[in-house]
C-alpha positions in Angstrom: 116.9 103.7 86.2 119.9 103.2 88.5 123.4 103.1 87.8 126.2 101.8 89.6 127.8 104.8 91.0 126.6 104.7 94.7 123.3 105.8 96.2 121.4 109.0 95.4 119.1 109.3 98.7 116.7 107.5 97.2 115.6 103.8 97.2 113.4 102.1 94.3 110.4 99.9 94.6 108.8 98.1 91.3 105.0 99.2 91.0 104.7 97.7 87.5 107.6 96.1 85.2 110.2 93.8 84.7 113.5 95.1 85.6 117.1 93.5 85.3 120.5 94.1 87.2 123.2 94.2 84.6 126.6 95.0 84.6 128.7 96.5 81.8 131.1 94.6 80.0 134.6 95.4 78.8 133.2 95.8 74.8 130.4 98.5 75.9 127.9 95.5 75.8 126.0 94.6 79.2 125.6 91.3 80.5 122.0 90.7 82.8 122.9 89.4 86.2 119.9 89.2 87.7 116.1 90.0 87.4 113.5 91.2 89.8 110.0 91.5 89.4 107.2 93.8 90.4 107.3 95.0 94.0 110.7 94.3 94.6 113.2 96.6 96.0 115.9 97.4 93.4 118.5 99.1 95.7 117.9 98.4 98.8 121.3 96.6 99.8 122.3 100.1 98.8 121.7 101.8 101.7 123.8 99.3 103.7 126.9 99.4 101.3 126.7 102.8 100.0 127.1 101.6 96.3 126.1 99.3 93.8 128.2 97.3 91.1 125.7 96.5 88.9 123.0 98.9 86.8 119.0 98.3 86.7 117.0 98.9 83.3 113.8 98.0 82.1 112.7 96.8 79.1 108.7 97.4 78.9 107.0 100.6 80.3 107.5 100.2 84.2 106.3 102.3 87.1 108.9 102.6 90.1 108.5 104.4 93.4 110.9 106.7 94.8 111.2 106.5 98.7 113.4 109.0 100.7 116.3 106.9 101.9 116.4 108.9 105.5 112.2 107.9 105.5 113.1 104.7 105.1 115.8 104.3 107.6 112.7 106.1 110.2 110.5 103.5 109.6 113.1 100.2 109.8 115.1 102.3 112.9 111.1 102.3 114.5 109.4 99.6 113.5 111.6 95.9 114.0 108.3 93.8 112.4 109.3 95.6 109.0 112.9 95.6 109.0 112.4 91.9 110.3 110.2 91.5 106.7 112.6 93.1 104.6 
């Protein structure tokens, strides 16, 4: 769903699902670092670091909405109440 090399203009909200952040490990398995649930943001802190160092999967059938990074920015640069939320 994500990976860790960096941002993709892009940022990920959980409709439906259970996703986990997970990083890989040295013998190609992954260990889970975290998990999120539905209506979370899954990259967010991506836009202010410019990369991630862990992945995000899911396990069950999820659905996930894409949201224009620069649309984003827009609506946080215009509106203080929602960046104040986030």
């Amino acid at each position: 769903m994500a990976r860790a090399e960096g941002a993709d203009g892009y940022l990920r909200l959980m409709i439906v699902g259970w996703p986990s952040r997970y990083k890989g490990i040295r013998n190609g398995d992954r260990q889970i670092v975290g998990f999120m649930i539905h209506e979370d943001f899954l990259d967010l802190h991506v836009q202010i670091l410019g990369a991630m160092d862990h992945s995000i999967l899911t396990t069950h059938d999820s659905r996930v909405a894409f949201i224009p990074a620069d649309e984003f920015e827009k609506l946080t640069s215009e509106g203080a109440r929602l960046t104040l939320a986030l």
